[in-house]
C-alpha positions as CSV (number, residue, x, y, z in Angstrom):
1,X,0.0,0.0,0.0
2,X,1.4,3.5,-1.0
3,X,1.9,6.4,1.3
4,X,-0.1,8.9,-1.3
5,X,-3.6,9.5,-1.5
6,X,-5.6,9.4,-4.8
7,X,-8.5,12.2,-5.2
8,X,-11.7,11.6,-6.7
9,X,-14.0,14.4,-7.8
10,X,-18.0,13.0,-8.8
11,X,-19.3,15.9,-11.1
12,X,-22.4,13.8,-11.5
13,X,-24.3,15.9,-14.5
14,X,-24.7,15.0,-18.1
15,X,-26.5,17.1,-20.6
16,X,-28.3,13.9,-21.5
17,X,-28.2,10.3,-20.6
18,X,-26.9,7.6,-22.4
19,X,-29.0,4.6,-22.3
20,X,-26.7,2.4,-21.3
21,X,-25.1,4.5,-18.5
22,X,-26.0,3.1,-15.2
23,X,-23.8,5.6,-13.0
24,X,-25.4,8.4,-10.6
25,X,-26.0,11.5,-12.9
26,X,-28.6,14.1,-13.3
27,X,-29.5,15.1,-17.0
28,X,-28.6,18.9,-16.1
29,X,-25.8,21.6,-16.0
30,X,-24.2,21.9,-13.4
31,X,-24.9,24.4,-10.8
32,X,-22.7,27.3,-9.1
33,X,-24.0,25.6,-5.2
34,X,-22.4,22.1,-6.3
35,X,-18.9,23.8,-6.9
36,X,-19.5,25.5,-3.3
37,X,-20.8,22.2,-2.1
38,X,-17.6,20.3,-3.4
39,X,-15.3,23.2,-1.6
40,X,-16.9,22.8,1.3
41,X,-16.6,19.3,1.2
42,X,-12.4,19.5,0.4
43,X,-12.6,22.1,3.1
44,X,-14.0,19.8,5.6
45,X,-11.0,17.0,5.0
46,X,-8.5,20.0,5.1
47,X,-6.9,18.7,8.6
48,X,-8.0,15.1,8.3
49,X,-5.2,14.0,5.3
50,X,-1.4,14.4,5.7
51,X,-0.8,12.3,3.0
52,X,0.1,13.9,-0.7
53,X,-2.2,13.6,-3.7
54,X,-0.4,11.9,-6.4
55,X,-3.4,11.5,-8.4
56,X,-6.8,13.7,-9.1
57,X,-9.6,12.2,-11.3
58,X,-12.6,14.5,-12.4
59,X,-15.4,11.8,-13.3
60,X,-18.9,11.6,-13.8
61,X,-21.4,12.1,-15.2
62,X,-19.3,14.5,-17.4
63,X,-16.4,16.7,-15.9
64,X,-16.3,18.9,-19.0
65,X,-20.2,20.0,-18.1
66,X,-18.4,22.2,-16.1
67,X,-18.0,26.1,-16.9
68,X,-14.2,26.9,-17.2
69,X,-14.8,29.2,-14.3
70,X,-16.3,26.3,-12.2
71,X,-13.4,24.2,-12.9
72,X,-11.1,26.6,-12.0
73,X,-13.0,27.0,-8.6
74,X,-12.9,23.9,-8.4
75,X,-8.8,22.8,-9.0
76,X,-8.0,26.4,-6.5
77,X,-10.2,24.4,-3.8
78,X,-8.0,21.3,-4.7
79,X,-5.0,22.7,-4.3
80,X,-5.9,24.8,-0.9
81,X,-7.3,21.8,0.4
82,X,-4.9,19.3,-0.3
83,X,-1.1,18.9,-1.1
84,X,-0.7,18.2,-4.4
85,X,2.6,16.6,-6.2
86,X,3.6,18.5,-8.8
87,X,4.3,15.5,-10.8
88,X,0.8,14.0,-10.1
89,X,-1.3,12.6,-12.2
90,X,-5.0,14.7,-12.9
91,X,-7.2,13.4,-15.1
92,X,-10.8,14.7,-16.7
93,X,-13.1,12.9,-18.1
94,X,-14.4,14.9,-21.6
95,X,-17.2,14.2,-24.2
96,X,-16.1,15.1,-27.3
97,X,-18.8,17.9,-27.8
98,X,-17.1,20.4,-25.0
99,X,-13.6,19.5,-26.3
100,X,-13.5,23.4,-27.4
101,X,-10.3,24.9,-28.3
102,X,-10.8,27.5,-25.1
103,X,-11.9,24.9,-23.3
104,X,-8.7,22.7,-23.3
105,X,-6.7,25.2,-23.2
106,X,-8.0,26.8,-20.0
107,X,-8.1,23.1,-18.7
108,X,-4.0,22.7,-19.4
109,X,-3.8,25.9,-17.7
110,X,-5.1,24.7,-14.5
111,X,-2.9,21.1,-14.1
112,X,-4.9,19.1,-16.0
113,X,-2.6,16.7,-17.9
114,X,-4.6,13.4,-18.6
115,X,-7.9,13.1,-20.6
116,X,-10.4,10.8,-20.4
117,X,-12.5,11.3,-23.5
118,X,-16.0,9.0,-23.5
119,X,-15.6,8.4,-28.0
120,X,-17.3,4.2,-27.6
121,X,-17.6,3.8,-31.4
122,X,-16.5,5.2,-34.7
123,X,-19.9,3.7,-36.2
124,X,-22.5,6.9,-35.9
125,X,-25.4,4.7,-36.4
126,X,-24.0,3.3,-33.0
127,X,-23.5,6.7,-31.1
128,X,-27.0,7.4,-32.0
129,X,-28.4,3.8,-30.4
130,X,-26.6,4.6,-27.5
131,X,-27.6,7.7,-27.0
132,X,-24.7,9.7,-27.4
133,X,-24.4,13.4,-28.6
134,X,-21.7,13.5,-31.0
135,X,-20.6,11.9,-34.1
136,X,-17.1,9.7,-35.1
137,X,-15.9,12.8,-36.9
138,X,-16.2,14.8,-34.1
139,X,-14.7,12.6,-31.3
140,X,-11.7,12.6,-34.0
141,X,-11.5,16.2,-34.3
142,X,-11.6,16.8,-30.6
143,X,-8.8,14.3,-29.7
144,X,-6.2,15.7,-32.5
145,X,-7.5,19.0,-30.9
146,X,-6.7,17.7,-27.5
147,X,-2.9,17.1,-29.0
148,X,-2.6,19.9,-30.7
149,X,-3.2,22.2,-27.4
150,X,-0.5,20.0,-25.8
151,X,-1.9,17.0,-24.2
152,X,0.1,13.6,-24.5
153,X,-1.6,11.9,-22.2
154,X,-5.2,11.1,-23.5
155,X,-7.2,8.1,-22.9
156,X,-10.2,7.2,-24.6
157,X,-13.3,4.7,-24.5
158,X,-14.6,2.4,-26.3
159,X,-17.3,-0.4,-26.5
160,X,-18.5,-3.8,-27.6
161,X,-21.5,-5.9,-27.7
162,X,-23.6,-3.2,-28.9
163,X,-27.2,-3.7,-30.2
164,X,-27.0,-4.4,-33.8
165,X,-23.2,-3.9,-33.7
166,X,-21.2,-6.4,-35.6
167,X,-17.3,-7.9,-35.1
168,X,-16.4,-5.7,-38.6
169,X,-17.8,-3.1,-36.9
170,X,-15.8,-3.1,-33.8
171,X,-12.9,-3.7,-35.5
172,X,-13.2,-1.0,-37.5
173,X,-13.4,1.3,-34.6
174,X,-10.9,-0.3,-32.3
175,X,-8.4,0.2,-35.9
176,X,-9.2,3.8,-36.1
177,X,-9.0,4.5,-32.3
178,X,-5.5,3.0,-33.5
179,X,-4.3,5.8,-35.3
180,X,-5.5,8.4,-33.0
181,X,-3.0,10.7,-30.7
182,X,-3.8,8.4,-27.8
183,X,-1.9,6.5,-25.2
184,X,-4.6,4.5,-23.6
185,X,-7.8,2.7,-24.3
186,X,-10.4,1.6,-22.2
187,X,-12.9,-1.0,-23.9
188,X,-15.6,-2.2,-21.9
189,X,-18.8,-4.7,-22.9
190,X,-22.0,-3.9,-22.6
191,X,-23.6,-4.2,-18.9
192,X,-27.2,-4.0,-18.5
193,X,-27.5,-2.0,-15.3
194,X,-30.8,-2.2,-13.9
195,X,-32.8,1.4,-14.2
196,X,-31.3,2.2,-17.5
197,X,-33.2,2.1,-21.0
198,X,-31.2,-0.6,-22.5
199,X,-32.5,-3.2,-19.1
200,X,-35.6,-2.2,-19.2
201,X,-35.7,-2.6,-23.5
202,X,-33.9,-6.3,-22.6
203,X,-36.8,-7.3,-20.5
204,X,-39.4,-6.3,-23.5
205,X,-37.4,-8.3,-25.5
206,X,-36.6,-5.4,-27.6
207,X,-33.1,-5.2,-27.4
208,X,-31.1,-6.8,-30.1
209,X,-27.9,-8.2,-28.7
210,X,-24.6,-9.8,-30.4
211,X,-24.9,-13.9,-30.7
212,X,-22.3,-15.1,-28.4
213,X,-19.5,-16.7,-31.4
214,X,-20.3,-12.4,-32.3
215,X,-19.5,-11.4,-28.9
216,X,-16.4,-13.6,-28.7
217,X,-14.8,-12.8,-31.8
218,X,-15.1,-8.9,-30.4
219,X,-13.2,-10.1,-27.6
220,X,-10.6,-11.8,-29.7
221,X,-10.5,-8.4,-31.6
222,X,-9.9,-6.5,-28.3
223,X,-6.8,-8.6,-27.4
224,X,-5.5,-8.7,-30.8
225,X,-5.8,-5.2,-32.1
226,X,-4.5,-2.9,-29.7
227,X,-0.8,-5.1,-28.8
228,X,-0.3,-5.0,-32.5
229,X,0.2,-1.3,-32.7
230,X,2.3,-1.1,-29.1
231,X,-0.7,-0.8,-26.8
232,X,0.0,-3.2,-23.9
233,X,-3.1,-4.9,-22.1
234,X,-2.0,-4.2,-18.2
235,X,-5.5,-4.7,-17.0
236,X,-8.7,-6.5,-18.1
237,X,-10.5,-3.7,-19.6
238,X,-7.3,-1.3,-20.5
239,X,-3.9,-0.9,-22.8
240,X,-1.5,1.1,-22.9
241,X,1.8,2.7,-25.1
242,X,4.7,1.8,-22.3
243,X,4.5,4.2,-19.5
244,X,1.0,5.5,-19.8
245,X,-1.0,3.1,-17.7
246,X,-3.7,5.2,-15.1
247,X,-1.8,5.9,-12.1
248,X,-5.5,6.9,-10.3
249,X,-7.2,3.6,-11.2
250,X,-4.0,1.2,-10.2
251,X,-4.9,2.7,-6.9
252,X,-8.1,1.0,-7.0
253,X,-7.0,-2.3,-8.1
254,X,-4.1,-2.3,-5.4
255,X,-6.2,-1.4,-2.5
256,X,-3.9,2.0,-1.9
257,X,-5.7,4.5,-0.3
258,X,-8.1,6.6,-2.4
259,X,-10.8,9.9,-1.4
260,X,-13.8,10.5,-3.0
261,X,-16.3,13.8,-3.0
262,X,-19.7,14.2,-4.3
263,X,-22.5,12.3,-3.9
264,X,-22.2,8.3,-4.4
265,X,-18.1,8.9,-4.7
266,X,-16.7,5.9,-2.5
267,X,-13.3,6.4,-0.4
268,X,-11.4,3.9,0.9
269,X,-8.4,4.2,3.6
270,X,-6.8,1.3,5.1
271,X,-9.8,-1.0,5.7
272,X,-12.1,1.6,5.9
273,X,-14.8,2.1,3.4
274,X,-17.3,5.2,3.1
275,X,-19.8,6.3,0.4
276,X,-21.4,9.9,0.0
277,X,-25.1,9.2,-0.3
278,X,-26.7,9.8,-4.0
279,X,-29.1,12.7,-3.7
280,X,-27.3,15.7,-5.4
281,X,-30.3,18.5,-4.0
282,X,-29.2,16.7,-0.3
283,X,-25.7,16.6,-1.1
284,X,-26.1,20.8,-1.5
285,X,-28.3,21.3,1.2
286,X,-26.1,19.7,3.8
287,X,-23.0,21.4,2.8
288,X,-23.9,24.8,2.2
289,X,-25.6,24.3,5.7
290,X,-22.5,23.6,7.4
291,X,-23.1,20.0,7.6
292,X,-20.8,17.4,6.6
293,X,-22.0,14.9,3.4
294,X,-24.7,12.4,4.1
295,X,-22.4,8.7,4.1
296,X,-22.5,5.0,4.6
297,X,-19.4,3.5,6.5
298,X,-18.2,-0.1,6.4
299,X,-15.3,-1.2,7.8
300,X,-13.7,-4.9,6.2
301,X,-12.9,-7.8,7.8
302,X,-9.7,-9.6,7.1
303,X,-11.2,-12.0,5.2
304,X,-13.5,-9.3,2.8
305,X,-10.3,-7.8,1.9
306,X,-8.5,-10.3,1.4
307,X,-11.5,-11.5,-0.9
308,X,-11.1,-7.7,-2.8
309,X,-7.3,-8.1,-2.6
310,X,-7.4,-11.5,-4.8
311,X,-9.9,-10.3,-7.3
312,X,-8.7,-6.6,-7.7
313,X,-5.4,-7.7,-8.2
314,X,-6.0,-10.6,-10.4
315,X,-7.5,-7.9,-12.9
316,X,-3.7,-6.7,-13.3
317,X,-1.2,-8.1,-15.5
318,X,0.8,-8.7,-13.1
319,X,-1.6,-10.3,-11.1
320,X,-1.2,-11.6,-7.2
321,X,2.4,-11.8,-6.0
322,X,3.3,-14.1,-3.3
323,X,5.7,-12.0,-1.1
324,X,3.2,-9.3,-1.2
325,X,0.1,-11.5,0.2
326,X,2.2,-13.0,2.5
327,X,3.7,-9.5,4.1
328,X,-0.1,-8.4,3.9
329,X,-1.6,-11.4,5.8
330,X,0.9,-13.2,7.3
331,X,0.7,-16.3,5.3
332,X,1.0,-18.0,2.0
333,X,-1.8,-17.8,0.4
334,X,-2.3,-21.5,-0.2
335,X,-3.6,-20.9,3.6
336,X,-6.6,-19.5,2.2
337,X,-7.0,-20.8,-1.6
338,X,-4.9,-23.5,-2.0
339,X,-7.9,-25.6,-3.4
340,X,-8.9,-23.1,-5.4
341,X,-5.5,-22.3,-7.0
342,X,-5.0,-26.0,-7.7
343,X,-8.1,-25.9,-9.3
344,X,-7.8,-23.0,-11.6
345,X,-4.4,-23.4,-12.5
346,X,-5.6,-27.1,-13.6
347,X,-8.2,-25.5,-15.6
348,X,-5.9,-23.1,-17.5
349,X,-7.2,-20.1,-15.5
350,X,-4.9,-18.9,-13.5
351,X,-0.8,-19.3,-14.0
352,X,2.1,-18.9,-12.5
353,X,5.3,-17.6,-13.0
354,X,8.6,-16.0,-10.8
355,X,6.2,-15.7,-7.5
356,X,3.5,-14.1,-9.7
357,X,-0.1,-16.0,-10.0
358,X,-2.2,-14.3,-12.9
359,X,-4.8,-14.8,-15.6
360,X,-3.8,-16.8,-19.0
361,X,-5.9,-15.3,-21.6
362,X,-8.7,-18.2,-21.4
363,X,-9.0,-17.0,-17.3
364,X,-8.9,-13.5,-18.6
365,X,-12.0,-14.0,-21.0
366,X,-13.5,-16.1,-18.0
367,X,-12.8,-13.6,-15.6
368,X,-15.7,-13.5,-13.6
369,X,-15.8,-17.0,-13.2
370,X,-12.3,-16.8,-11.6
371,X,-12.8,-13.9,-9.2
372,X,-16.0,-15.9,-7.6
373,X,-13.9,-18.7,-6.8
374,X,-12.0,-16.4,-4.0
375,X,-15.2,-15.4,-2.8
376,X,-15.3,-17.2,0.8
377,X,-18.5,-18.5,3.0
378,X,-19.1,-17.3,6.3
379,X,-18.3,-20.2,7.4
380,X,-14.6,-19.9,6.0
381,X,-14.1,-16.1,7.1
382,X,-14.8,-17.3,11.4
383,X,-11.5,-19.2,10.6
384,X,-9.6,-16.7,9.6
């Protein structure tokens, strides 16, 4: 576990939904009282955290909703608030739409130097399914803009397992994404989240999904595409050009300590665990009343973070590594899983190699299946 502190930032407002997004949002700008909100918050953690941020992430919703004064506000408040590297890591999530030319610019100004930009598919008949605002040749355009004002770190998103999308398809936009100014790519499958359009058009029977050799000749696409042009896959769902894998999101994976402000932002110190309650009009109210945010706390046992530590890490490349399981829980970890490990290793799951266990590529396309098998009973965590 690291001795820095990563900083998450929830600017939960879109100017519309997509209908596949099941995160906390309101379909709204976002107002001058959340900023003041936010500050409030940061102010209210002032004395609490010694440690230094070595990473900021500005997620959503959509960051780049923001006004450039509100972000502005916002990054001062950081900055007063906490002590940030000066080599650290802040990244902003951006729809392609707000990627303005002024916009970017005043962004660099203020420390940003990572972008996250939400582009899922090069196919517009796609975007519009989905429910996204702009079009293929404006995600392009705003990503070469994004270079061109001097950003060399900029990450963007894609999908598979559309409705109606096709392997060609996703080939075709995981080859152009290839050729972008980008250093990393995120790809994620469609989830049907419950309370989104796309569930609730799957249980009319009205959604038309991807058979499943379609779906798994996508993935092969995924984990062939990007390693052939120098993107490296160092986590389930991400690749990266050598040296350009998210800092902020490793934190997650690793268990290292990590804040999070706005309503439903999660934080997680040690074995500590708090949420912010959803409820944005309650997030203001008790802030700009004095009040701290409404929260849920939890606090782990061993056993449900050694449960987190298994699965979080095996999502790595890298994967678990022995000396660092034993330091953390003073045992091998054939203490805990040596049935299990037996067992997926046999299966051509999981693999092993200089003190590192991780997932061979059949485990990694099975992943889910693997990460249940370190899920333990009740019964199992009173012997701990």
């Amino acid at each position: 576990m690291t001795d820095t502190l990563g900083l998450y930032l929830h600017i939960p407002f879109c100017r519309s939904r997509c209908r596949y997004c099941g995160f906390y949002s309101n379909a709204a700008l976002p107002p001058d009282a959340y900023v003041e909100a936010m500050l409030r918050e940061m102010e209210g953690y002032r004395r609490s955290f010694s440690m230094e941020v070595d990473t900021v992430y500005l997620g959503g919703g959509t960051p780049s909703a923001l006004s450039a004064a509100q972000l502005a506000r916002l990054m001062d408040g950081v900055r007063r608030s906490f002590a940030v590297r000066d080599d650290a890591e802040i990244t902003m999530e951006m729809n392609p739409c707000d990627m303005t030319e002024g916009y970017l610019s005043c962004a660099r100004a203020l420390g940003i130097n990572r972008l996250s930009v939400g582009v899922q598919s090069k196919d517009d008949r796609l975007l519009r399914i989905i429910g996204r605002r702009h079009t293929a040749a404006e995600a392009e355009q705003a990503v070469k803009r994004a270079f061109l004002a001097g950003f060399r770190n900029i990450s963007i998103d894609l999908m598979y397992e559309l409705p109606g999308q096709s392997p060609a398809d996703f080939e075709r936009s995981l080859l152009w994404a290839m050729h972008l100014p980008v250093t990393h790519l995120s790809v994620y499958s469609l989830i049907l989240e419950e309370g989104t359009r796309f569930a609730q058009l799957a249980d009319e029977g009205k959604l038309p999904r991807p058979s499943e050799s379609g779906s798994w000749a996508m993935y092969q696409a995924m984990c062939r595409i990007p390693p052939h042009y120098g993107f490296r896959r160092y986590e389930i769902s991400s690749f990266a050009r050598p040296g350009f894998e998210s800092r902020h999101n490793r934190k997650y994976w690793r268990l290292d300590p990590y804040l999070g402000l706005g309503p439903s932002a999660c934080s997680r110190i040690g074995r500590e665990r708090w949420q912010v309650l959803p409820g944005t009009r309650r997030y203001m109210k008790e802030l700009l009343a004095g009040r701290g945010a409404p929260m849920e706390k939890d606090r782990l046992s061993e056993a449900e973070e050694m449960e987190e530590y298994c699965f979080l890490h095996l999502r790595m490349r890298e994967g678990i590594g022995r000396a660092d399981f034993e330091a953390r829980y003073g045992a091998p970890i054939e203490r805990w899983y040596g049935r299990e490990l037996a067992l997926l290793k046999k299966e051509k799951l999981l693999a092993e190699k200089d003190g590192q266990i991780f997932l061979t590529y059949r485990g990694a396309a099975l992943g889910n299946t693997v990460f249940e098998a370190f899920l333990r009973s009740d019964e199992e965590d009173g012997n701990i």
